[in-house]
C-alpha positions in Angstrom: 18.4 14.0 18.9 17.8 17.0 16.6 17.3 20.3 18.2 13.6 22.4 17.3 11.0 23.2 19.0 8.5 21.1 20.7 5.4 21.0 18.6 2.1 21.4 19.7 1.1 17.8 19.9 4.2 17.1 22.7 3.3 20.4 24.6 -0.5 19.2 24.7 0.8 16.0 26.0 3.0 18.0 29.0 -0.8 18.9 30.3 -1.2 15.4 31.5 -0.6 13.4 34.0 -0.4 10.0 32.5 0.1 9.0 28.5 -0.4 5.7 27.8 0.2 3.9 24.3 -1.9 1.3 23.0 -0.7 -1.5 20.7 2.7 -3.0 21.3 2.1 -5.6 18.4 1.9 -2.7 16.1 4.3 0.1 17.3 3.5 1.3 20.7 7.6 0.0 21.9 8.9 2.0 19.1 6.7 5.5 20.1 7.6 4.8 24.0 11.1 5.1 22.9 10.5 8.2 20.9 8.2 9.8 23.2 10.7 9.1 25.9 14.0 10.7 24.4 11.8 13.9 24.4 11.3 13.6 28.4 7.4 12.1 28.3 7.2 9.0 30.6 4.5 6.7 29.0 3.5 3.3 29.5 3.0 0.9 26.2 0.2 -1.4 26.5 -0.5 -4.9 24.7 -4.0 -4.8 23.9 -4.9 -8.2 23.2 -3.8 -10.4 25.4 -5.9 -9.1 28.3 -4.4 -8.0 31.9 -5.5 -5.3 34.6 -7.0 -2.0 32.9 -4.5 1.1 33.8 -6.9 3.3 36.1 -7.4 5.4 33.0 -8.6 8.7 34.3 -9.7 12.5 32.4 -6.3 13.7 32.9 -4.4 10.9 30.8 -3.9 11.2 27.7 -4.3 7.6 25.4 -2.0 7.3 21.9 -4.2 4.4 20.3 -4.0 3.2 16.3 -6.7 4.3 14.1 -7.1 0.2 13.5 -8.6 0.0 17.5 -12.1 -1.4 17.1 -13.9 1.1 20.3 -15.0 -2.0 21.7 -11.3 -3.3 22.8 -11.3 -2.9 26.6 -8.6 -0.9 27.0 -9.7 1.9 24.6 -13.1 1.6 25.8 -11.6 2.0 29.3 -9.9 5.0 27.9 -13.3 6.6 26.3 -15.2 5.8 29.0 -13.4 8.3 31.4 -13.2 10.8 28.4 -9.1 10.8 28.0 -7.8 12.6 25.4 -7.0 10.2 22.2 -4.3 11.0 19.3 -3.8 8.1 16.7 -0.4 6.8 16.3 -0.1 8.5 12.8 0.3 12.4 14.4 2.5 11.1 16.8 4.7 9.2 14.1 4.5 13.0 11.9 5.5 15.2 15.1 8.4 12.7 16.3 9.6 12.5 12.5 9.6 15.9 12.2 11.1 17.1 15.5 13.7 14.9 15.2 14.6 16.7 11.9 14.5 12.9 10.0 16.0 12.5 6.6 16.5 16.6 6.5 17.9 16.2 3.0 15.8 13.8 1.3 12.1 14.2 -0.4 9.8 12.4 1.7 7.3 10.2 -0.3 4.2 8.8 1.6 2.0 6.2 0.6 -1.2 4.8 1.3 -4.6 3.2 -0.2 -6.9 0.1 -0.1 -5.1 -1.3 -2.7 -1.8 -0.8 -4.7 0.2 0.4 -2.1 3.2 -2.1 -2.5 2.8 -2.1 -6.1 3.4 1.9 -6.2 5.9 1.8 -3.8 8.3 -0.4 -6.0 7.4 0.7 -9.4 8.2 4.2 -8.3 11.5 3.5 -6.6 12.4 1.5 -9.4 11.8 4.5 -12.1 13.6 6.4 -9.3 16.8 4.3 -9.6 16.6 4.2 -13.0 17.1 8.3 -12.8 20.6 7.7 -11.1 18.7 9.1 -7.9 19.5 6.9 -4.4 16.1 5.7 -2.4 15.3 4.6 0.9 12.2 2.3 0.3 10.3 0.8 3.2 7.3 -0.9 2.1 5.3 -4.9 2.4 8.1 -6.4 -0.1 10.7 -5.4 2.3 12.8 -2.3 3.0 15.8 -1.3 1.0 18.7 1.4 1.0 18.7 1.7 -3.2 22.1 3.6 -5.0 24.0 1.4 -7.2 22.1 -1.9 -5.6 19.0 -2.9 -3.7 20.3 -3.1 0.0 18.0 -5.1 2.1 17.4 -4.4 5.5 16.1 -5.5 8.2 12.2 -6.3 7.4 9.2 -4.5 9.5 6.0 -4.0 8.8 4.0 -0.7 7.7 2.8 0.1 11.0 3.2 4.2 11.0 5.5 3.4 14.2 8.3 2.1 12.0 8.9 4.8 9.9 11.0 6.2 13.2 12.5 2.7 12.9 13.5 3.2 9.5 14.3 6.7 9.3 16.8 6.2 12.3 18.5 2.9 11.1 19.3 5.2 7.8 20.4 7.9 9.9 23.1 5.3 12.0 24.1 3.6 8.1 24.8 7.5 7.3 22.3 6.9 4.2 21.3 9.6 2.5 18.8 8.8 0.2 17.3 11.8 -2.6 14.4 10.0 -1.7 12.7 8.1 0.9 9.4 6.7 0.4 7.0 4.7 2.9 4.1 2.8 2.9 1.7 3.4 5.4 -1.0 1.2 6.3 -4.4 2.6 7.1 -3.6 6.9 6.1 -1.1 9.4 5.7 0.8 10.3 8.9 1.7 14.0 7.0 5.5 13.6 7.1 5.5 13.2 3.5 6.9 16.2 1.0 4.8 13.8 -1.7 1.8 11.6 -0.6 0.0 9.4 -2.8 -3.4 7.8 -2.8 -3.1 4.9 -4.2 -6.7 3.8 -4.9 -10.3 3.8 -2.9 -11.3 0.5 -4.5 -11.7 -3.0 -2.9 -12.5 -1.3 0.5 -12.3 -3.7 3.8 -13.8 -2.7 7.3 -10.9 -1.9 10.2 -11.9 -1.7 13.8 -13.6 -4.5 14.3 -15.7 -3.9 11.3 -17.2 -0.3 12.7 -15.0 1.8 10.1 -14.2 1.0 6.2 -10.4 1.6 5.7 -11.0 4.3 2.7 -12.8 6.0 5.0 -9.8 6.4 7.5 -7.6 7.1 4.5 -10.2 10.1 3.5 -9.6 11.4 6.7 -5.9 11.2 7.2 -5.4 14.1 4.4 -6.0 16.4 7.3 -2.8 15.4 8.6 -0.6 16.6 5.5 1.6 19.3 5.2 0.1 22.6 3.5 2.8 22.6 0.9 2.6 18.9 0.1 1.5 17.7 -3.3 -1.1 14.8 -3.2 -1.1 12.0 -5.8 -5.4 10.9 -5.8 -7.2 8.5 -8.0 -10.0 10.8 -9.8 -12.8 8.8 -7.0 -11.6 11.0 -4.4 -13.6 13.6 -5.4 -16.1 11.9 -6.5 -16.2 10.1 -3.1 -16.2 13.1 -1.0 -19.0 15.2 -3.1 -20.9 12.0 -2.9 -20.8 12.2 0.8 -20.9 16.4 1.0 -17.8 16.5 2.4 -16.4 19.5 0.3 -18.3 22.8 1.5 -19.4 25.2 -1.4 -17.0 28.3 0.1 -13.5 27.9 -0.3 -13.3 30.3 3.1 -14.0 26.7 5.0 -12.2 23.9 5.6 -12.7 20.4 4.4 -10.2 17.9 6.3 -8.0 20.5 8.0 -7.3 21.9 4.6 -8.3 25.1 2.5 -10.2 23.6 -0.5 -8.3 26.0 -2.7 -4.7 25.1 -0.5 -5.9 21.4 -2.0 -6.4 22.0 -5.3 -3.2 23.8 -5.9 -1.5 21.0 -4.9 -3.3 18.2 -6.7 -2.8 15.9 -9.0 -5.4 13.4 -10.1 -4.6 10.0 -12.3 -7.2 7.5 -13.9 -9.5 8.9 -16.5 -9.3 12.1 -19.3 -10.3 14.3 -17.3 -7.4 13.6 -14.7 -3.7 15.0 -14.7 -2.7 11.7 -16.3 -3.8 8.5 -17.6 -3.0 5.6 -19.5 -4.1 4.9 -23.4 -4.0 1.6 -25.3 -4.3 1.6 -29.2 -7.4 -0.8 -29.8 -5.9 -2.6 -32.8 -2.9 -3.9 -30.6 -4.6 -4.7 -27.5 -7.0 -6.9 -29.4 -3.4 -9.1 -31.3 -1.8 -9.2 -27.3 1.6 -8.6 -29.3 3.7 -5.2 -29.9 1.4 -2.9 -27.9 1.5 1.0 -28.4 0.5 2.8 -25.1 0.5 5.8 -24.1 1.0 8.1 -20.9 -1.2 11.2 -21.5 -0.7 14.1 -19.2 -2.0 17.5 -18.9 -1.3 20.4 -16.6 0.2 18.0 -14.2 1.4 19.7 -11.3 5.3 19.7 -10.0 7.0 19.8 -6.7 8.2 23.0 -8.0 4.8 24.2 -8.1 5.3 24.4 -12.1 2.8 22.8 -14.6 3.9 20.4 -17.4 2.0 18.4 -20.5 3.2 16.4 -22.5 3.0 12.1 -23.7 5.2 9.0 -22.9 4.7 6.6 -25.6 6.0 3.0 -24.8 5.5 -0.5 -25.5 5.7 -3.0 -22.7 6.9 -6.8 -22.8 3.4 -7.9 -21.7 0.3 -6.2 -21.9 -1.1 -8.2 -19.4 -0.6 -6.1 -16.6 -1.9 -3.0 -18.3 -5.1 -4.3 -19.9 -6.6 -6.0 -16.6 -5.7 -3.2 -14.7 -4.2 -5.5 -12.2 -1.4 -2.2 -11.8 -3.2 0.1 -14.1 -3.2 2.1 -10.5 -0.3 1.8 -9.1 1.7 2.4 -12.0 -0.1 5.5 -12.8 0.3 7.2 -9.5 4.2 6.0 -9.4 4.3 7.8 -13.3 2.5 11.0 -12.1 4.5 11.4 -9.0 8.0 10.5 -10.8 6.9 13.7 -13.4 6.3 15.6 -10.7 9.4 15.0 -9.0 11.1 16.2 -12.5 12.0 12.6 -13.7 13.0 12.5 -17.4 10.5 11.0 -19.7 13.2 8.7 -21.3 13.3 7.0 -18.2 10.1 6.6 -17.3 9.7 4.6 -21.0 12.3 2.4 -20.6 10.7 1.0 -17.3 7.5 1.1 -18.9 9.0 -1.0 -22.1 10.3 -3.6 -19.7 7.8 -3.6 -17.3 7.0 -7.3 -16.5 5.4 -7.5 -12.8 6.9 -6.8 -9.6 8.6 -9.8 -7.7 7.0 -10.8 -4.3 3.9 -9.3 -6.0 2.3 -10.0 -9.3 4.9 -11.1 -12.0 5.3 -13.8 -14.7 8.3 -16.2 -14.6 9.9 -19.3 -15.4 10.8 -21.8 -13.1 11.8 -25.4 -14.5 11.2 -24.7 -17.9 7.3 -24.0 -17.2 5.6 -20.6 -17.2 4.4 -19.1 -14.0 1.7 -16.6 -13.2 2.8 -15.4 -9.2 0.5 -13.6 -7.5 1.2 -14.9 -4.4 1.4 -12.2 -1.2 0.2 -10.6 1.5 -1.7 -8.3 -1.0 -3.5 -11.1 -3.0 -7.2 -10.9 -3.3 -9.8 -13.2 -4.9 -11.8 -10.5 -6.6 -8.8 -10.2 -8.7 -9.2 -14.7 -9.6 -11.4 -14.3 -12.0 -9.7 -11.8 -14.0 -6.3 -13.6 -14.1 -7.8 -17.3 -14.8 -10.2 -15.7 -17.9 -7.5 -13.4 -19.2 -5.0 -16.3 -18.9 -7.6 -18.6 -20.5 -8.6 -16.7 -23.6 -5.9 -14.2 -24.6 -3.0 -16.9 -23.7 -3.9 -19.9 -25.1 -2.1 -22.3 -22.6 -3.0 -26.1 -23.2 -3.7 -26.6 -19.1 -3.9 -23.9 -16.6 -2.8 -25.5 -13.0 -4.4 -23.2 -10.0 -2.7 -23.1 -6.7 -4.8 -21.3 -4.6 -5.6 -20.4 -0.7 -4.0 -19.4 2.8 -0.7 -19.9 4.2 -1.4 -17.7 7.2 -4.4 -16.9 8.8 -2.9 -13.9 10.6 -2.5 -12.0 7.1 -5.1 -8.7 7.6 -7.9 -9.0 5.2 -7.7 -13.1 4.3 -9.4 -15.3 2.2 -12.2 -16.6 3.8 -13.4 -20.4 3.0 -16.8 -19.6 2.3 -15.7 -17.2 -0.7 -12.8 -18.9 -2.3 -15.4 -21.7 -2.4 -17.8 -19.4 -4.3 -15.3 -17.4 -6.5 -13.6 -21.1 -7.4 -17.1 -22.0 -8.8 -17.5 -19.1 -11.1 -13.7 -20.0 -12.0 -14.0 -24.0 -13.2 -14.5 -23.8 -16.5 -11.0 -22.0 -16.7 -8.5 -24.2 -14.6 -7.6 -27.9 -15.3 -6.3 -28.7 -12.0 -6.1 -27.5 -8.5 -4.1 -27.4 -5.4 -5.3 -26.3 -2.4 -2.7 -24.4 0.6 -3.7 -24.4 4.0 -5.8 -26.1 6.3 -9.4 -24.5 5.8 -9.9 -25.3 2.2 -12.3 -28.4 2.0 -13.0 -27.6 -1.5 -13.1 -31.0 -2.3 -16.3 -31.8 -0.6 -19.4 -31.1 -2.3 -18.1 -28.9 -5.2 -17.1 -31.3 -7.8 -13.7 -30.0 -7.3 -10.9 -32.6 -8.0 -8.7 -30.8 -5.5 -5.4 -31.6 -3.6 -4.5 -30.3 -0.1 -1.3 -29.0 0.7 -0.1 -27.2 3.9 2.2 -24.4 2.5 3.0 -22.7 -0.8 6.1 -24.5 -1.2 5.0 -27.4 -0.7 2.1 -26.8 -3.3 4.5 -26.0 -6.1 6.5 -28.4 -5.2 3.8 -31.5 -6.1 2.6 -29.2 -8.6 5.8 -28.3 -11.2 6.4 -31.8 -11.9 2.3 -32.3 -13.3 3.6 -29.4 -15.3 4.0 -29.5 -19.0 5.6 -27.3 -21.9 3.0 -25.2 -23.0 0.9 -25.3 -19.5 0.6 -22.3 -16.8 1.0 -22.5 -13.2 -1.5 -19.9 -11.6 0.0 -19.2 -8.0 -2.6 -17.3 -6.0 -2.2 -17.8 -2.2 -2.2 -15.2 0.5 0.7 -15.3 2.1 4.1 -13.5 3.4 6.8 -13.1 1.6 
């Protein structure tokens, strides 16, 4: 281990006589470990499948994740005999930093309701495409990046496992220019660079008593004062909607000086914002040769420096850009790659070739027949409508094919029946036939829908390619993992 100094949070814990971590599903093993290197004996505790409640008393101390609904027994066990809780997330930033983690690298954080993934890759990609070596842990897997994409062992975003990741670098004797994680559910604070993805398409956590951009909002308090944050322009809007940012600059909003905040902001999205993204009229409406543009102004560096300036580009498909479907994530991951100093050349030859992400939202061939994948743990069906209507009208395919549904139920955030039954309605007029994944989707009954059933994706495009014709488009949109 590292040498330093304890910080504050593991001297706090020393006051106690018994810590306890909550959550073994999602991490607690993996802070046990840490926690225990630094001398803290601690127990790690499965929340969900029941057992005998520890005799939780005032003078324990309970590390739970910020995901806890109150009501789960053992954290209400916990809050009933008024223990002290911490959330996972400082205990992932003290660990991280006390063990001196990736010393040599520029730590990039990441976290929002949506986009997360998306950002994650795009900006690891431009990264690589700067000669500059990345450790990327994120939903689409984790990878040491130089020459090639390494994969590693896969893990989820838990905070927990950014220990896990940081270490298993540490033991390859990788040493990345940059490491960037996605975090689920806020910013621990270990980050040199943390963006906020988006605030959009917000979901309730906790056993729906907390929306998720709520817990994001608050996690900024966790950051490092000479951090630069990446924020859609909402996140003002969002907290002077609420009153969370005092009139005086002499208090604090979120554990940080309003004026600490601002001089190390940048904001992406609209005109009015550090940067955003600009499509000539005249080629959007033709779908071919597009002209876009990356406008930004005053856009803050890591170096604390303040740049302008205009990417122009033309990308394979202007799909992606118009819908907006990573209008977000690619802005935040083209802010943050300025403000690391990345040259603009390189930022336009992704942008040219830009064509989707795979394991996310991407167009492809397979077979000899055109295929729309949005198939993942991050699919959503407010985001159906859009593809099947854009696909429709701008593409002109003779048949559009929709494979839709669940593969696993245990992906956060599913579809529900009920909805994809109600979104599909709205959708008829633009699909010509439909497959159905997983076991809950009895669209066929009652809704007119000429639907077959299939149990997994695979097996879905598998009857579905051969239907397939030249000049037809295969819409893939099932939540699953990949």
């Amino acid at each position: 281990m590292s040498g330093g100094q304890k910080t504050s949070t593991f001297n706090h814990l020393g006051n106690f006589r018994e810590v306890y971590v909550l959550d073994t599903i999602h991490g607690a093993g993996e802070l046990k470990r840490g926690l225990g290197e630094l001398g803290i004996d601690c127990e790690a505790i499965d929340v969900y499948r029941g057992g005998d409640l520890p005799k939780f008393s005032n003078e324990a101390v309970v590390i739970a994740p910020v995901h806890l609904g109150s009501g789960n027994p053992f954290l209400k066990g916990a809050l009933d005999e008024r223990c002290k809780i911490l959330s996972h997330h400082l205990v992932v930033r003290d660990l991280f930093n006390l063990k001196n983690f990736l010393k040599g690298s520029v730590k990039i954080e990441i976290t929002g309701t949506i986009g997360k993934t998306s950002a994650a890759v795009v900006l690891a990609s431009i990264l690589k495409r700067d000669g500059k070596s990345v450790l990327l842990h994120s939903s689409s897997g984790t990878y040491q990046i130089d020459e090639r994409w390494k994969a590693m062992e896969k893990c989820s975003i838990t905070p927990a496992n950014i220990l896990f990741v940081a270490e298993k670098a540490l033991k390859d004797e990788f040493t990345p220019d940059f490491a960037i994680f996605e975090t689920s559910l806020g910013f621990t604070g270990m980050g040199d660079v943390n963006i906020l993805t988006s605030l959009k398409e917000d979901y309730m956590i906790a056993s729906n008593t907390r929306w998720a951009s709520e817990v994001k909002l608050d996690s900024i308090k966790n950051l490092k004062s000479n951090s630069l944050l990446v924020a859609p322009s909402e996140l003002f809007r969002r907290l002077k909607a609420k009153n969370l940012i005092p009139s005086s600059k002499n208090l604090r909003f979120l554990g940080l000086q309003i004026k600490d905040l601002q001089s190390s902001f940048n904001t992406f999205g609209g005109q009015e914002d550090s940067l955003y993204m600009v499509c000539k009229e005249s080629t959007a409406a033709s779908g071919k040769n597009p002209e876009m543009s990356m406008v930004y102004d005053d856009l803050k560096t890591i170096d604390g420096e303040k740049i302008s300036g205009k990417i122009d580009f033309c990308p394979e498909d202007i799909f992606f850009f118009l819908k907006d479907f990573y209008g977000y994530p690619i802005s935040s991951s083209v802010a943050t790659a300025l403000s690391l100093n990345v040259e603009e050349d390189k930022i336009k030859k992704f942008l040219d070739g830009f064509s989707g992400i795979e394991n996310r939202m991407e167009f492809k061939k397979e077979r000899g027949i055109d295929i729309l994948d949005n198939s993942n743990s991050g699919t959503r069906l407010t985001h159906l409508e859009n593809v099947l209507s854009f696909a429709r009208s701008d593409r002109k395919y003779k048949r559009i094919l929709l494979v839709v549904g669940e593969e696993s139920e245990y992906i956060c955030d599913g579809f529900s029946p009920l909805d994809a039954k109600t979104v599909l309605s709205r959708c008829k007029r633009y699909f010509d036939g439909l497959v159905c994944v997983g076991n809950g989707y009895h669209l066929d009954q009652g809704n007119n829908f000429d639907c077959v059933r299939k149990k997994t994706l695979d097996d879905a495009m598998e009857y579905t390619l051969p239907m397939a014709e030249k000049g037809d488009l295969i819409v893939s949109f099932v939540k699953t993992w990949r």
